[in-house]
Structures are given as C-alpha cells and as structure tokens.
N, C-alpha and C positions, 0 to 999 in steps of 0.2 A: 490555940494560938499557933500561928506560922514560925516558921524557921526562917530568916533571911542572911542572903550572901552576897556578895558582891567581889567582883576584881575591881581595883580604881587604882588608874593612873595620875600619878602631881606629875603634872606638867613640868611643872619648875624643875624638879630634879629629876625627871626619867624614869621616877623607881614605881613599882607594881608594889601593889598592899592588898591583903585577902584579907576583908573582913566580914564578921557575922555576928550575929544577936550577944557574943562575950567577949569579941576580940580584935584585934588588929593585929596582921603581920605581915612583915614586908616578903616577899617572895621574889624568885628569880622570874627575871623575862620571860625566860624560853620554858616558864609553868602555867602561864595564863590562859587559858583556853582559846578556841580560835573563836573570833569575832562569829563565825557560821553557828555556833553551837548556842549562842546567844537569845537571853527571852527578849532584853530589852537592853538596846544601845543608846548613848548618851553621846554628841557630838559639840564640840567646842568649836565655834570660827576662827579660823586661821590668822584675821587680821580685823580690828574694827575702822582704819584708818578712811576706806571709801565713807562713810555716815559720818565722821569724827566733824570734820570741815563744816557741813551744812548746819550739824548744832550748834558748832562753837558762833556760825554767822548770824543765827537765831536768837541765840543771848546775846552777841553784841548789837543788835538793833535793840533789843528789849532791853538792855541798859539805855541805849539812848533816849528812849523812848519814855523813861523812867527821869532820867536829867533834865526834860525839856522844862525851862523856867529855871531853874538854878541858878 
C-alpha cells in the first residue's frame, strides 16, 4: 500500500491543511510547497456566472413546456 499527501486549500477561509493517510493539519501559508514542485494540480473556476444564464433559460422553457394545457 501507498502513502498519500496532499496540501489543500478552503477556499472559503484562505487556510492551507496537510493531510495524509492519519491526519489533518492546518499549516502556515508560507509552508506549502511551490505549485512547480507539484505531481498533480487541481484548479477551481474563478466564476460560474458566464453558463449560469443559459441554464437558468433552459429550465425556464422546459417548465413551460411542461404547463402547456394547464
């Protein structure tokens, strides 16, 4: 069996956490390794608000579409 580690950022509150196959701990910013040093990056989109609109206009024809005859 393998060993695994990870650095992971919450978003939400800015804080860095090292954890591994026993543990969780929160750790300082300026200990995280540099992203260069990295096997394998994980990136979150900035904003989902460009796509949000044409969904939201998609269910609302598919409710209508759903009402007809009512």
């Amino acid at each position: 069996y393998g060993h695994y580690c990870s650095y992971v950022l919450n978003v939400s509150s800015k804080k860095w956490f090292y954890c591994n196959d026993d543990n969780i701990e929160l750790i300082k910013s300026g200990l995280v390794p540099s992203p260069k040093d990295a096997y394998i990056l994980f990136y979150q989109r900035a904003t989902d608000t460009p796509s949000a609109p044409a969904v939201r206009q998609e269910e609302d024809a598919t409710r209508k579409d759903n009402n007809v005859g009512c």
